[in-house]
C-alpha positions in Angstrom: 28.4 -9.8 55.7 29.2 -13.5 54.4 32.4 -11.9 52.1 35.0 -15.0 51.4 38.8 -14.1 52.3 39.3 -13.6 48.6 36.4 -10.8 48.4 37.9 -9.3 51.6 41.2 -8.6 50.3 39.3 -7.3 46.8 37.5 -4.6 49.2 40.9 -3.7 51.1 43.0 -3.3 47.6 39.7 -1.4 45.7 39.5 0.8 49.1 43.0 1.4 49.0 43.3 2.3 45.2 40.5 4.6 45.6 42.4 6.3 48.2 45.3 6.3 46.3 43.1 7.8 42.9 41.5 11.0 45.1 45.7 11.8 46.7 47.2 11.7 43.5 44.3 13.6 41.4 43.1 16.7 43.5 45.4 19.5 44.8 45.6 20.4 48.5 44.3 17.3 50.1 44.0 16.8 53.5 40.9 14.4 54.1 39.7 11.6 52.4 35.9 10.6 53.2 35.1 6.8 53.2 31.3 5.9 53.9 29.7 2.5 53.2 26.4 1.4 53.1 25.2 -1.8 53.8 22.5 -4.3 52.8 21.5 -7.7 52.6 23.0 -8.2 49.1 25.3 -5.4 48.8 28.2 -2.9 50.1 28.3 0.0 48.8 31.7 2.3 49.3 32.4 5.8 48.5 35.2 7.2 48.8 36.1 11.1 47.8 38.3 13.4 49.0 38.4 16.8 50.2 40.9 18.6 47.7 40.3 22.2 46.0 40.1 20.7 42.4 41.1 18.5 40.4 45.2 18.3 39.1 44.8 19.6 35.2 46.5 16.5 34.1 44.3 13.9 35.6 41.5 15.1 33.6 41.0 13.1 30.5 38.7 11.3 27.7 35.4 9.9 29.6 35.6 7.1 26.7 38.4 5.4 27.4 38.0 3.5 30.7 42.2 3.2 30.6 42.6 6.8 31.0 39.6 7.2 33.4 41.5 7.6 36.6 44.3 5.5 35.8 45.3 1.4 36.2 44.0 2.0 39.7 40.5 2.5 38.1 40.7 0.2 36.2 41.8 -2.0 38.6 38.8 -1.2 40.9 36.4 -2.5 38.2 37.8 -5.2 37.8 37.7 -6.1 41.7 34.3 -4.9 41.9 31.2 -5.6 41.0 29.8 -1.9 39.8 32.0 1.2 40.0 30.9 4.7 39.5 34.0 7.6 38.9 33.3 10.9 39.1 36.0 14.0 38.6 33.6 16.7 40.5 35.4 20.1 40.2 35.8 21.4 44.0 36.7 18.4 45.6 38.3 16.2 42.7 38.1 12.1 42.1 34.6 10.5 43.8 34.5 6.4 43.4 31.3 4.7 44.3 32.4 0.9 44.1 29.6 -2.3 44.5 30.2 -5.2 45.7 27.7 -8.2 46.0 27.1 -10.6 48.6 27.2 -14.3 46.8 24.8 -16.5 46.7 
C-alpha cells in the first residue's frame, strides 16, 4: 500500500493503543487477535482480545467519546480515519480502525 512514513507510524501507534485498550479492559487475557483486510483504498484492522469479560470499571457512557475506552480511544480516532469500539461481553474491548489510502 502507498502509506507515507507519517501514516505508517499512525498505524503502528493506533495498533499499539488498541492492544494496549483490550489488556487493560478484559480480565484473564492471554491472546490478542489482529487481522487486517486490505483493498485498493483501504486497510482495515481489528483487533480484540480473548479475555473472559470485560473489567466492571472500563464500562462506561456510550455518549461520551472521552470515556469510551479511554485517551487511547480517543487517540485512535484521531489517527484514523474511521474507528468502530465495541465492549462485547465474553471477550471484552473490539476496535475496528480505517484507514484510507490517499489520493
Amino acid at each position: 500500500m502507498s502509506f507515507s512514513v507519517d501514516e505508517i507510524d499512525d498505524l503502528k501507534l493506533a495498533i499499539a493503543e488498541a492492544c494496549t485498550s483490550c489488556i487493560q479492559r478484559s480480565e484473564a487475557i492471554e491472546n490478542i487477535d489482529i487481522r487486517w483486510q486490505v483493498s485498493p483504498t483501504e486497510l482495515r484492522v481489528t483487533v480484540c482480545g480473548d479475555g473472559r469479560a470485560p473489567k466492571l470499571e472500563s464500562v462506561k457512557t456510550p455518549s461520551d467519546d472521552a470515556r469510551v475506552g479511554g485517551l487511547g480511544v480517543f487517540l485512535i480516532r484521531a489517527l484514523m480515519d474511521e474507528v468502530d469500539y465495541e465492549l462485547e461481553p465474553q471477550r471484552g474491548p473490539k476496535l475496528v480502525m480505517v484507514k484510507r489510502v490517499s489520493p
